[in-house]
mmCIF file of the N, C-alpha and C atoms, coordinates in Angstrom:
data_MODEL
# 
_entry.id   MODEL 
# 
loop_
_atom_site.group_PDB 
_atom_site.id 
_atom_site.type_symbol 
_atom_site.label_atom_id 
_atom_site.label_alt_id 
_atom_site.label_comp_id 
_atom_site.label_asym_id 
_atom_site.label_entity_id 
_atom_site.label_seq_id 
_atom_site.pdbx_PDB_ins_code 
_atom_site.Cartn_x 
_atom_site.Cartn_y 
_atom_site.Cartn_z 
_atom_site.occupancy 
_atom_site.B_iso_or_equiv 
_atom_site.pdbx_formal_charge 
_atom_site.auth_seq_id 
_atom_site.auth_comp_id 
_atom_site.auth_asym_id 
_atom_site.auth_atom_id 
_atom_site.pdbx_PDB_model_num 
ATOM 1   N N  . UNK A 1 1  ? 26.253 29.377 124.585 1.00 0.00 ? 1  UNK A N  1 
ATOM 2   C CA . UNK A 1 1  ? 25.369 29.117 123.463 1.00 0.00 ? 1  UNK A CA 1 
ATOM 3   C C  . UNK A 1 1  ? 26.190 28.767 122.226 1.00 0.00 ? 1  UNK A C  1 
ATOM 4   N N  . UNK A 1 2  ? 25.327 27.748 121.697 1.00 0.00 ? 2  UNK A N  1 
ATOM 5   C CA . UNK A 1 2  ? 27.033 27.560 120.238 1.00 0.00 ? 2  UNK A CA 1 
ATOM 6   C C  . UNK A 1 2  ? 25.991 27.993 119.063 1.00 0.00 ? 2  UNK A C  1 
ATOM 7   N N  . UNK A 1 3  ? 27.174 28.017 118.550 1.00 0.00 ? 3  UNK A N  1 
ATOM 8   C CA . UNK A 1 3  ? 26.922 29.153 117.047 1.00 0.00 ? 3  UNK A CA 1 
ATOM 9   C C  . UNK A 1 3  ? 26.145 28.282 116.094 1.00 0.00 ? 3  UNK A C  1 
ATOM 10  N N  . UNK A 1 4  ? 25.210 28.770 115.650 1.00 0.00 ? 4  UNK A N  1 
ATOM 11  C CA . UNK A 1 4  ? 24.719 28.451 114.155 1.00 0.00 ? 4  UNK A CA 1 
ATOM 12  C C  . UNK A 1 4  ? 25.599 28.632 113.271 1.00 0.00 ? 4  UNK A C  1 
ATOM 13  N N  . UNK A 1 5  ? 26.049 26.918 112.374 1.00 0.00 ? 5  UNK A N  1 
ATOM 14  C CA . UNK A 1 5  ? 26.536 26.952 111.240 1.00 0.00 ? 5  UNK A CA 1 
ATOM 15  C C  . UNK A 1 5  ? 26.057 28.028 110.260 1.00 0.00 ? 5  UNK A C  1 
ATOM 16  N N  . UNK A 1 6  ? 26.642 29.411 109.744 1.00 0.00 ? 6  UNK A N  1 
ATOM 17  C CA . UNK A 1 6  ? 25.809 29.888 108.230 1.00 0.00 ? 6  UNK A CA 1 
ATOM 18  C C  . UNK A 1 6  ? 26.085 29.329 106.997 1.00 0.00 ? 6  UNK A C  1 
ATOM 19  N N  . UNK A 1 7  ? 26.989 28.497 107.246 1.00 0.00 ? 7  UNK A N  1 
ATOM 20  C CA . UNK A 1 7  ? 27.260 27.676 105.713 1.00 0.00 ? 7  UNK A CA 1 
ATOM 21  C C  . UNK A 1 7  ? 25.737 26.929 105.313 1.00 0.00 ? 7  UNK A C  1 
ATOM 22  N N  . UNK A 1 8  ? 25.852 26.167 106.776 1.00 0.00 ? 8  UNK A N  1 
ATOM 23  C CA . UNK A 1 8  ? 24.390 25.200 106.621 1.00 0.00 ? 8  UNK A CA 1 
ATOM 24  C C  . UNK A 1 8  ? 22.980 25.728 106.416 1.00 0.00 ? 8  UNK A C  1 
ATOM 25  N N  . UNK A 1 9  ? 22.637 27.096 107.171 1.00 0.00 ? 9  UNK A N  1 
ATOM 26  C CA . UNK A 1 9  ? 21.898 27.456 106.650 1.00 0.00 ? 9  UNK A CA 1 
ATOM 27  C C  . UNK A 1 9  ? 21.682 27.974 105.764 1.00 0.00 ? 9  UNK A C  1 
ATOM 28  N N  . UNK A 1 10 ? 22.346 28.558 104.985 1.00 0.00 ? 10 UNK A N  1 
ATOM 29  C CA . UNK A 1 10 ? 22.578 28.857 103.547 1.00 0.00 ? 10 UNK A CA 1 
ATOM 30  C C  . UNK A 1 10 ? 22.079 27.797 103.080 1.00 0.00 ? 10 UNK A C  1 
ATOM 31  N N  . UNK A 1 11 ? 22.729 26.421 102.856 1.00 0.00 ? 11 UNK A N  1 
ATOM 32  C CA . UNK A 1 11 ? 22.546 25.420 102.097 1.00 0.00 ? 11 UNK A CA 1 
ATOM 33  C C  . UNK A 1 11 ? 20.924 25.236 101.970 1.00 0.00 ? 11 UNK A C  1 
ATOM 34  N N  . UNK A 1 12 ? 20.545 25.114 103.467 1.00 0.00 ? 12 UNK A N  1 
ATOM 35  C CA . UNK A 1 12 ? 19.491 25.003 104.050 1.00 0.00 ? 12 UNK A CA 1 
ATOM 36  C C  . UNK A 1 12 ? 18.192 25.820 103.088 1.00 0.00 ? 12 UNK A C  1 
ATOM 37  N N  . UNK A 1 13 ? 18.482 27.291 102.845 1.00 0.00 ? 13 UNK A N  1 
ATOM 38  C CA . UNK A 1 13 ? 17.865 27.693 102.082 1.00 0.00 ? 13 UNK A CA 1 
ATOM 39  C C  . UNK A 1 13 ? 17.698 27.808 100.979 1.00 0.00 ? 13 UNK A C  1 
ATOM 40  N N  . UNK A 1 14 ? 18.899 27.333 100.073 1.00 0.00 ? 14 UNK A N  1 
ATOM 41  C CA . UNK A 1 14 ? 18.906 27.280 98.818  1.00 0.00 ? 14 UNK A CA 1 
ATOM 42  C C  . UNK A 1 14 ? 18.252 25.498 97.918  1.00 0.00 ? 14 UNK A C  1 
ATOM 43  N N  . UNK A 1 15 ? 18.187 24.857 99.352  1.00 0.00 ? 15 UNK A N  1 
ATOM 44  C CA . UNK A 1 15 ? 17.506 23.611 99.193  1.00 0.00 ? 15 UNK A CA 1 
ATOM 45  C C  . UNK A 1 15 ? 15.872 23.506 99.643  1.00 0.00 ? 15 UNK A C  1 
ATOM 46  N N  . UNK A 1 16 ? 15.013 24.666 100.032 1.00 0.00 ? 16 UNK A N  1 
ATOM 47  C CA . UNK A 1 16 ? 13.859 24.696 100.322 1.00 0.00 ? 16 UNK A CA 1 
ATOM 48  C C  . UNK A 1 16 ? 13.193 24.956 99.192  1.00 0.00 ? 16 UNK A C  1 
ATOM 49  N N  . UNK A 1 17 ? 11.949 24.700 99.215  1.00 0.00 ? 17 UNK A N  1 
ATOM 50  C CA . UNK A 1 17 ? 11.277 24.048 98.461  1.00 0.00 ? 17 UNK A CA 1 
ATOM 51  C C  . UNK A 1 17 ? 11.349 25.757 97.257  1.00 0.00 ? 17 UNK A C  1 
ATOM 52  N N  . UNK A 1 18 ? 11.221 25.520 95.894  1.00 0.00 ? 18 UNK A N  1 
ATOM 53  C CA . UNK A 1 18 ? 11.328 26.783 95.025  1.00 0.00 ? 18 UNK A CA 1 
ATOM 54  C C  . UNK A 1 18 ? 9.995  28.326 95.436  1.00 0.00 ? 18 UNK A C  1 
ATOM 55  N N  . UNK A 1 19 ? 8.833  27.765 95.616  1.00 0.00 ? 19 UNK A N  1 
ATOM 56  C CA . UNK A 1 19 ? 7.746  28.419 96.421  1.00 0.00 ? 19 UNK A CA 1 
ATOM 57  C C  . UNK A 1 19 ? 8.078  29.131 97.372  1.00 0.00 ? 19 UNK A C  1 
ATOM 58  N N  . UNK A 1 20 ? 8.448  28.684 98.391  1.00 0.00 ? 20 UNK A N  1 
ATOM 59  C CA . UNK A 1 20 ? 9.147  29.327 99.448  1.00 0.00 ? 20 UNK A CA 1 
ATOM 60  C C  . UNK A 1 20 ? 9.991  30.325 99.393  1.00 0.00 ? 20 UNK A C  1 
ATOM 61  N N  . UNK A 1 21 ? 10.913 30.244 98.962  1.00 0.00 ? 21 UNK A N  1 
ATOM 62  C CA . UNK A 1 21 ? 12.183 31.168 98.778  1.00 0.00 ? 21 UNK A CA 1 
ATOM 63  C C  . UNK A 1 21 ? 11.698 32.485 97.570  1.00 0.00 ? 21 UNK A C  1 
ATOM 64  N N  . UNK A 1 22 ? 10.513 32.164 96.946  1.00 0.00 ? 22 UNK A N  1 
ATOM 65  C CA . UNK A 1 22 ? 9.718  33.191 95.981  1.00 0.00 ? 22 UNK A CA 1 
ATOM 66  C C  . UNK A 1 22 ? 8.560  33.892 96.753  1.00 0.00 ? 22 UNK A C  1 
ATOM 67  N N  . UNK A 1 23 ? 8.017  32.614 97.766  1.00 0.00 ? 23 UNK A N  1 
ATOM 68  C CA . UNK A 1 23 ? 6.796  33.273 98.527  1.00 0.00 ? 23 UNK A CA 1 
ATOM 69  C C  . UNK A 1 23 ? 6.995  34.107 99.765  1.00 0.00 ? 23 UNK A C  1 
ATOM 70  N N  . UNK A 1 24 ? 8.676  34.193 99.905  1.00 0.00 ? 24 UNK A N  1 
ATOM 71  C CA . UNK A 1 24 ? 8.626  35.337 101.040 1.00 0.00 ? 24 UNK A CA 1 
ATOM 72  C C  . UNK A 1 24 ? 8.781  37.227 100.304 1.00 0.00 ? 24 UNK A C  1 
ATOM 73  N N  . UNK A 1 25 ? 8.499  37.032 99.060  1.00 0.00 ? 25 UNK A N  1 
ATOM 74  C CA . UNK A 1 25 ? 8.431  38.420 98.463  1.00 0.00 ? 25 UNK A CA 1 
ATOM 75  C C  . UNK A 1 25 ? 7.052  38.869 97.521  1.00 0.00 ? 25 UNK A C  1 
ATOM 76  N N  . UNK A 1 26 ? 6.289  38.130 97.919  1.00 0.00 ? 26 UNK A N  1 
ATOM 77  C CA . UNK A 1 26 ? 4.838  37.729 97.900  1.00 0.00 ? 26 UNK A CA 1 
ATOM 78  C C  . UNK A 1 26 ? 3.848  38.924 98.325  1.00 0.00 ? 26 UNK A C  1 
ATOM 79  N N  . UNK A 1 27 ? 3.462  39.277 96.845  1.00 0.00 ? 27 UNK A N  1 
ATOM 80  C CA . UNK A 1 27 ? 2.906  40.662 97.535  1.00 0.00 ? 27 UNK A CA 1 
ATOM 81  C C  . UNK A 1 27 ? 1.307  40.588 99.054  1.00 0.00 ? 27 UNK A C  1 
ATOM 82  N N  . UNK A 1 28 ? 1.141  39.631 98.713  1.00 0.00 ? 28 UNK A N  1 
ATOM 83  C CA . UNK A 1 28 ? 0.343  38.859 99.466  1.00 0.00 ? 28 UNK A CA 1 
ATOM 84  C C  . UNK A 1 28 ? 0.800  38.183 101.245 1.00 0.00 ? 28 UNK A C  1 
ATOM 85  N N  . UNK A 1 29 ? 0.233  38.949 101.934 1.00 0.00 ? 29 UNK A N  1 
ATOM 86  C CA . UNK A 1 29 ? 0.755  38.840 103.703 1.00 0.00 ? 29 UNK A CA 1 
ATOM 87  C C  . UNK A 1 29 ? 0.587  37.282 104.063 1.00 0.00 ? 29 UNK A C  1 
ATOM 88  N N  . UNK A 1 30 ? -0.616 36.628 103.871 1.00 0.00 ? 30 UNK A N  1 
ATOM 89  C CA . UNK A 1 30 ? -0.937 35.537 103.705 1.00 0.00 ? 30 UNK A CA 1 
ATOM 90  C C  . UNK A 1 30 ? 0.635  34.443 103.481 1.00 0.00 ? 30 UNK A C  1 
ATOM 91  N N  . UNK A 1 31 ? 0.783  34.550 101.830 1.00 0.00 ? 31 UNK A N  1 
ATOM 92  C CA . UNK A 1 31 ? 1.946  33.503 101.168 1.00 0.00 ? 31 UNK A CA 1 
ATOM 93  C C  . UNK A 1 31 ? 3.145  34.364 102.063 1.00 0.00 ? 31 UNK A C  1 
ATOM 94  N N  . UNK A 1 32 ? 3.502  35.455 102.171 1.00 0.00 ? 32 UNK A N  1 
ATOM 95  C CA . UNK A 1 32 ? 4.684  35.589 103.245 1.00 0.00 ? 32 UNK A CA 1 
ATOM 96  C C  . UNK A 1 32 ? 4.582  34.809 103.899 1.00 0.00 ? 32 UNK A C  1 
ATOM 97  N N  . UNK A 1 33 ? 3.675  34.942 104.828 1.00 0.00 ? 33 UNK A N  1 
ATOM 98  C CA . UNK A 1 33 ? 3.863  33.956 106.182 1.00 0.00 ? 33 UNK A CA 1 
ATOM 99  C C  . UNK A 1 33 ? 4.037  32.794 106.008 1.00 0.00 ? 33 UNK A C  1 
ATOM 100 N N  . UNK A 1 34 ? 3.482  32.296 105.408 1.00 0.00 ? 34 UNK A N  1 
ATOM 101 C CA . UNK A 1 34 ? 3.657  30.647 104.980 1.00 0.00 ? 34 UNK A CA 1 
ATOM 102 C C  . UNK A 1 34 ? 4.913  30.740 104.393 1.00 0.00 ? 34 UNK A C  1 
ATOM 103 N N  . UNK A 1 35 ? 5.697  31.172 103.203 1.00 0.00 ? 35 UNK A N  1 
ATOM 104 C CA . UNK A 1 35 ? 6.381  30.624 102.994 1.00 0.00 ? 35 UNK A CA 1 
ATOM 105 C C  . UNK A 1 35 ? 7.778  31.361 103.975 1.00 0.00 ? 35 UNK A C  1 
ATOM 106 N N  . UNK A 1 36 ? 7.822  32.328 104.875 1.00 0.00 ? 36 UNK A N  1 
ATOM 107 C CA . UNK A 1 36 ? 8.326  32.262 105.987 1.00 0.00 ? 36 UNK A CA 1 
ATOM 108 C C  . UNK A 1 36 ? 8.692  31.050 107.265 1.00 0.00 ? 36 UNK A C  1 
ATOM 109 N N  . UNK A 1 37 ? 7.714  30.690 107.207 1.00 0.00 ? 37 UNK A N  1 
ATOM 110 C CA . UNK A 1 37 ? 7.498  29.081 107.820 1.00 0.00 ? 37 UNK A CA 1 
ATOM 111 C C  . UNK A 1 37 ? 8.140  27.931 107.466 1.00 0.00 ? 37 UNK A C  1 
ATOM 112 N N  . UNK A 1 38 ? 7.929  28.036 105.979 1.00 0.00 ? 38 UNK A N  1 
ATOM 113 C CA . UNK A 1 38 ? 7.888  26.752 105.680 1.00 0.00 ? 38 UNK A CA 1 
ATOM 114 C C  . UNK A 1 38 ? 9.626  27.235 105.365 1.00 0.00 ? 38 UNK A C  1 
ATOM 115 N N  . UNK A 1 39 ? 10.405 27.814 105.214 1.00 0.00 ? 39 UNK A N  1 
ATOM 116 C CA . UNK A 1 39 ? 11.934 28.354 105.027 1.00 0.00 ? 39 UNK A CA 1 
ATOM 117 C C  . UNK A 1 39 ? 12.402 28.262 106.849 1.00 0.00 ? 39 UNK A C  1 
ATOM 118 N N  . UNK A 1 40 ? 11.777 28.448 107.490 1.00 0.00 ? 40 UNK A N  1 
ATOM 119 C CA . UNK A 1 40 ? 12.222 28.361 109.251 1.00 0.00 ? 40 UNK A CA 1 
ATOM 120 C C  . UNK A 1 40 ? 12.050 26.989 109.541 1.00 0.00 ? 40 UNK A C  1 
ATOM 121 N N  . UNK A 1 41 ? 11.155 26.412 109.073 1.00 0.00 ? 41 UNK A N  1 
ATOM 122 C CA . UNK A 1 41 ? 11.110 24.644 109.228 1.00 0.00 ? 41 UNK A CA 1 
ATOM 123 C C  . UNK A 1 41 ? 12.282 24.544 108.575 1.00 0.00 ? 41 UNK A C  1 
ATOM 124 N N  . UNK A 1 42 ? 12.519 24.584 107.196 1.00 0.00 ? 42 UNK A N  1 
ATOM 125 C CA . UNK A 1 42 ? 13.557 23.757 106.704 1.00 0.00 ? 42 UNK A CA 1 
ATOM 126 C C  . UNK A 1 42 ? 15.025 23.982 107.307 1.00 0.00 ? 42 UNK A C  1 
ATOM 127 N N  . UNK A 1 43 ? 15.022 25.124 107.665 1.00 0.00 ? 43 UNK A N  1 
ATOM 128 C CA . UNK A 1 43 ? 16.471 25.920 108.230 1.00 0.00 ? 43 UNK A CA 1 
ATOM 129 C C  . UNK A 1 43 ? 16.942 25.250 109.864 1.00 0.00 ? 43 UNK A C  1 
ATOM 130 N N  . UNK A 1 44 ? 15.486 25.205 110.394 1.00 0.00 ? 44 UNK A N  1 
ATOM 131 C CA . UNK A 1 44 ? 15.668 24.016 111.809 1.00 0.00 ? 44 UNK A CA 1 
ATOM 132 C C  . UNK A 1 44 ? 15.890 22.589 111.969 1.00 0.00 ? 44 UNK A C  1 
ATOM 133 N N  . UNK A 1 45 ? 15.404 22.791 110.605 1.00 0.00 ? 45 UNK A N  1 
ATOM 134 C CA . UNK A 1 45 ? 15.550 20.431 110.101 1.00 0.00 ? 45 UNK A CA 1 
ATOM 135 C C  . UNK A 1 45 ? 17.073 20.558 109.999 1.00 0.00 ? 45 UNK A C  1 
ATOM 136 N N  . UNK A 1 46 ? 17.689 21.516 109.548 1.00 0.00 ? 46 UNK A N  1 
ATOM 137 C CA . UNK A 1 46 ? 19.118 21.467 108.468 1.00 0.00 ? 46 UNK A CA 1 
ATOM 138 C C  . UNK A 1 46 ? 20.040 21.693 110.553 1.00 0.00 ? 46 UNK A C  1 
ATOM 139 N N  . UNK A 1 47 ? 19.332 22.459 111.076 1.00 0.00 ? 47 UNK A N  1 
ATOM 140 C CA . UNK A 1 47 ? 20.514 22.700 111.838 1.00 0.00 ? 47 UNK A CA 1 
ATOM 141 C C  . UNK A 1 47 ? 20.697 21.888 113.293 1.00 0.00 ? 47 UNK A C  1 
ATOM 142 N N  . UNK A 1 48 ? 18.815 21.090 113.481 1.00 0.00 ? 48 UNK A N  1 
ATOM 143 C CA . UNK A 1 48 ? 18.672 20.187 114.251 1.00 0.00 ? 48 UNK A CA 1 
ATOM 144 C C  . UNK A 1 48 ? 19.406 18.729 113.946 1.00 0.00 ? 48 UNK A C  1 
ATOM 145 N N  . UNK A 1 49 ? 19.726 18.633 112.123 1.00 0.00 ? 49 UNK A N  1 
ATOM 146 C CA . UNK A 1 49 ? 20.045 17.221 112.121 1.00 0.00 ? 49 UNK A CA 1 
ATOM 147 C C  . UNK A 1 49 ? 21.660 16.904 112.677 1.00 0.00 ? 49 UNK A C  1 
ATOM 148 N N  . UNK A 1 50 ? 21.636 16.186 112.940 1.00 0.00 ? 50 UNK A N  1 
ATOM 149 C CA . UNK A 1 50 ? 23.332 15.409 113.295 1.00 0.00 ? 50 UNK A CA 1 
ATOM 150 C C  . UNK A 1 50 ? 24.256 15.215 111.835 1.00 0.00 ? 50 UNK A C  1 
ATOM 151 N N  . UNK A 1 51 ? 24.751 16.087 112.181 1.00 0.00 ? 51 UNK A N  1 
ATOM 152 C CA . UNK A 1 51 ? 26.518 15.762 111.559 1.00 0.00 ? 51 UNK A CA 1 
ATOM 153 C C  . UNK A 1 51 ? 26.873 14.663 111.451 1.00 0.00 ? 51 UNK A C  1 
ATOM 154 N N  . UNK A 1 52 ? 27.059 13.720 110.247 1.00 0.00 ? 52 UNK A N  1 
ATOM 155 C CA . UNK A 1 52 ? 27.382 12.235 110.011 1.00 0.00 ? 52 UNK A CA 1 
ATOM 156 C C  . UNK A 1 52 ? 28.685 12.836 109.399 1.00 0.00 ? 52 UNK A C  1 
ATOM 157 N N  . UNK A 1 53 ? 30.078 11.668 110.162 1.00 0.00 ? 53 UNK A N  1 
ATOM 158 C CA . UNK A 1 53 ? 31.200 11.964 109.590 1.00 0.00 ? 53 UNK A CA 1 
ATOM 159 C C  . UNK A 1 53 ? 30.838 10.513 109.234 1.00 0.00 ? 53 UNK A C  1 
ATOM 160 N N  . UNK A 1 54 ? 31.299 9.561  108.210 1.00 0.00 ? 54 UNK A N  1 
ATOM 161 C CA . UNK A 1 54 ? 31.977 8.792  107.775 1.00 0.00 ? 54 UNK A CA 1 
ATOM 162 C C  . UNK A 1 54 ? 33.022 8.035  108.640 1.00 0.00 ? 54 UNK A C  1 
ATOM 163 N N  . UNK A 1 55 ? 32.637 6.954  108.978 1.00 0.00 ? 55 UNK A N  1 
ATOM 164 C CA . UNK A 1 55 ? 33.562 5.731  109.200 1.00 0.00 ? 55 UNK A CA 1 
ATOM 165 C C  . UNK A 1 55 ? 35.075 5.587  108.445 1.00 0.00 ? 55 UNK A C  1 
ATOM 166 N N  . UNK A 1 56 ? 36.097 5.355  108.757 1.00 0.00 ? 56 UNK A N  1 
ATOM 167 C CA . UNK A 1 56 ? 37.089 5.244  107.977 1.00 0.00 ? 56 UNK A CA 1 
ATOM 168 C C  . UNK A 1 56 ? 36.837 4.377  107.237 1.00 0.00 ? 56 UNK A C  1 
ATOM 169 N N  . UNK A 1 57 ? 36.056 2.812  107.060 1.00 0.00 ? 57 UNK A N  1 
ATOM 170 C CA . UNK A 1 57 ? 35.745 2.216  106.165 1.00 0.00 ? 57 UNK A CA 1 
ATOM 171 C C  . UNK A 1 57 ? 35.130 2.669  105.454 1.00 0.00 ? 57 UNK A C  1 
ATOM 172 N N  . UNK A 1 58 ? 34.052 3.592  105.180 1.00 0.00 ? 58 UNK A N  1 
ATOM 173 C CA . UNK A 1 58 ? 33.170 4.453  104.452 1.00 0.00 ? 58 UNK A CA 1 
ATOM 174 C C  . UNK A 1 58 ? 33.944 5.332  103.458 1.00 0.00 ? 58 UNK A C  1 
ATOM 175 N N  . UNK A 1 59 ? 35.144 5.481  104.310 1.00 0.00 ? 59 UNK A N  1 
ATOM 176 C CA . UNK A 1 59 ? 35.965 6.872  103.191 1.00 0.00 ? 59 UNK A CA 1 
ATOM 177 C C  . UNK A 1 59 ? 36.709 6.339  102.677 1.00 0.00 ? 59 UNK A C  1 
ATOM 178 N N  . UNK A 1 60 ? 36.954 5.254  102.544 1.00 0.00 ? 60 UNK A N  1 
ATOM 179 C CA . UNK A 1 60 ? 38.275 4.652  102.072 1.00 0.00 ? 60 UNK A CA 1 
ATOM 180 C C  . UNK A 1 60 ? 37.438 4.093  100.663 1.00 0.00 ? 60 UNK A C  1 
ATOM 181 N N  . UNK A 1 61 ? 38.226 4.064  99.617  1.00 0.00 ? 61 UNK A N  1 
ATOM 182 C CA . UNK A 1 61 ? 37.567 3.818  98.619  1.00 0.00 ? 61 UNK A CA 1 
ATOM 183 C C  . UNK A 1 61 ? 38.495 1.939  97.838  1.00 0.00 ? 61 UNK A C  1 
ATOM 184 N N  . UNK A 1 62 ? 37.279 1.375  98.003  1.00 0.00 ? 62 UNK A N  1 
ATOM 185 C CA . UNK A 1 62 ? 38.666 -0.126 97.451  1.00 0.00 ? 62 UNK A CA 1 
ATOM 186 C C  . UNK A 1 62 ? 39.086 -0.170 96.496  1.00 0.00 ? 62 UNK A C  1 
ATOM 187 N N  . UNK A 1 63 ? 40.420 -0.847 96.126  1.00 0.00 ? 63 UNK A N  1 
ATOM 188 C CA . UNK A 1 63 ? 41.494 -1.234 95.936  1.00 0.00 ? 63 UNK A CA 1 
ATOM 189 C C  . UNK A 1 63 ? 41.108 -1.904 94.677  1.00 0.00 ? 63 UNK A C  1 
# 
C-alpha cells in the first residue's frame, strides 16, 4: 500500500473552501457532516491528482 503524502494533504486542507475547515467545529451535527465531506472531497482531489514534474524545457528559464 503506498503512503499518503501529509505534506499534500495538509496543503489540501488549508486550500478547502474557508466554511469547511470552520464547519467541522459546528455546533450543529448537520454542518459537521457536510463540511466533513466537503474537506474529504478536497483531500481525495489533492491526493488522486497526478504529480506534474516539469519538462526540462519548462524549467529552464530563457536567456
Amino acid at each position: 500500500m503506498e503512503r499518503i503524502d501529509t505534506s499534500a494533504v495538509a496543503h489540501a486542507i488549508l486550500d478547502a473552501p474557508g466554511w469547511a475547515r470552520v464547519g467541522i467545529t459546528a455546533p450543529s451535527s448537520c454542518l459537521r457532516e457536510d463540511a466533513a465531506l466537503e474537506l474529504a472531497r478536497v483531500i481525495a482531489d489533492a491526493v488522486d491528482a497526478p504529480v506534474i514534474t516539469p519538462s526540462l524545457e519548462q524549467s529552464t528559464l530563457p536567456l
